[in-house]
N, C-alpha and C positions, 0 to 999 in steps of 0.2 A: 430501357426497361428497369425498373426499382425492384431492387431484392427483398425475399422474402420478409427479411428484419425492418425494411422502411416502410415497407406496406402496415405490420405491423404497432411500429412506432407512430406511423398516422391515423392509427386509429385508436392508440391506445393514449394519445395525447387528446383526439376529440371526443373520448368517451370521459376523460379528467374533465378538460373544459366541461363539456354539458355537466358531470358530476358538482363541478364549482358553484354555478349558477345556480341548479337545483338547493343546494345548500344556503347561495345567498337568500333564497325566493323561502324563507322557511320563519317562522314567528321568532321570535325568543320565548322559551317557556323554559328560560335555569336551568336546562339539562345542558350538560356539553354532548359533545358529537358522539363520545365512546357512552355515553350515558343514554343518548339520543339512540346508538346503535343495539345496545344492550336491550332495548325494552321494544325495539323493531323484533330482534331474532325470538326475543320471549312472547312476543303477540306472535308470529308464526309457528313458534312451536306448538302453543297451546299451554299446556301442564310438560313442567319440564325440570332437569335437574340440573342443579351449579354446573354437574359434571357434562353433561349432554350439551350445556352450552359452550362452554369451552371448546368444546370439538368444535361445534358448530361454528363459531368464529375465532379458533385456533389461534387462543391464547391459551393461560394455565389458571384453573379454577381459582389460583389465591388472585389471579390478577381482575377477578370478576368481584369479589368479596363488597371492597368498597362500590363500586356502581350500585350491586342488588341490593346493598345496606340502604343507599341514597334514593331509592326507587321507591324502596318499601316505606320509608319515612316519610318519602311525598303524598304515598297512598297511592302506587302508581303499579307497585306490584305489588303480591301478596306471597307469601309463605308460610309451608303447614307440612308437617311430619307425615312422610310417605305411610299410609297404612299397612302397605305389604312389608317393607322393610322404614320399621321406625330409626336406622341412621340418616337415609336419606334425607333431604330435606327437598319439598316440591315447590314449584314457584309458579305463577301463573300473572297473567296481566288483571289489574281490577279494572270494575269498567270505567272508573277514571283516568286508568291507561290506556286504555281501548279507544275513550274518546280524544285524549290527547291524539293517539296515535292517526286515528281516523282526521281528526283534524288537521296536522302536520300532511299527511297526505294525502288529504284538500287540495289545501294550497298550494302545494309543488305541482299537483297534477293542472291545476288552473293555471299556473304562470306556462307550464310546460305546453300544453294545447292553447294557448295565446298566443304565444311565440311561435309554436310550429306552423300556424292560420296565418299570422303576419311574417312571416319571413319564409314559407316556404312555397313552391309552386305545388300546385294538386298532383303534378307527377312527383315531384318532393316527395312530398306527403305520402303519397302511397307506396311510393318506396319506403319509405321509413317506415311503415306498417309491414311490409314484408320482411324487413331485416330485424324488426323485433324478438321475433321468434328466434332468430338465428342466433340473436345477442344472447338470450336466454339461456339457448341450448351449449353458449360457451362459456358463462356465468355457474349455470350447474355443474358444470360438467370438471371432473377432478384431473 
């Protein structure tokens, strides 16, 4: 019987691997990964603060600085002085971000549902639609 910790190590090596892959299957559009990831967490927030996102992918706001600088220059994100408290500053996806974004995952979702059709059986398959949920709920969960 495999201990708690290998059970875990084997799944936390085939959630990498698929993570890999998914990354190989992705355009180049001149963002790096943390640039790539910075304007994922900003299209899910919505309208959001430097500060807000930092929690959200816990780093420390000076370390988001250059990313939202290089975003905003592409025309990828935009920035505009919180109305309610004019120190803040608010950030938001433009819809050239939106479409980058929607497009990058396109394409991931196409290689991914290719691959899952050719390599796995329908009971495969629908397992792995059952344990989505599951992954989710330990993804979210702190």
């Amino acid at each position: 019987m495999r201990s708690n910790t290998a059970n875990a190590t084997e799944l936390r090596e085939a959630i990498m691997a698929l993570t890999r892959q998914l990354r190989r299957h992705r355009s180049d559009n001149g963002l790096t990964l943390s640039q790539q990831q910075l304007l994922g967490e900003v299209g899910r927030a919505g309208v959001t603060t430097p500060a807000e996102l930092a929690v959200r992918m816990h780093v420390r706001v000076q370390s988001l600085t250059d990313g939202i600088n290089h975003l905003e220059a592409r025309g990828l994100v935009a920035r505009r002085t919180d109305p309610d408290d004019r120190r803040r500053q608010l950030i938001e996806s433009t819809p050239a971000g939106t479409a980058l974004l929607e497009a990058d995952r396109a394409e991931r979702d196409e290689w991914l549902n290719t691959a899952m059709r050719d390599t796995l059986t329908d009971l495969e398959f629908d397992l792995l639609m059952l344990v989505a949920p599951v992954l989710r709920k330990l993804a979210d969960g702190e």
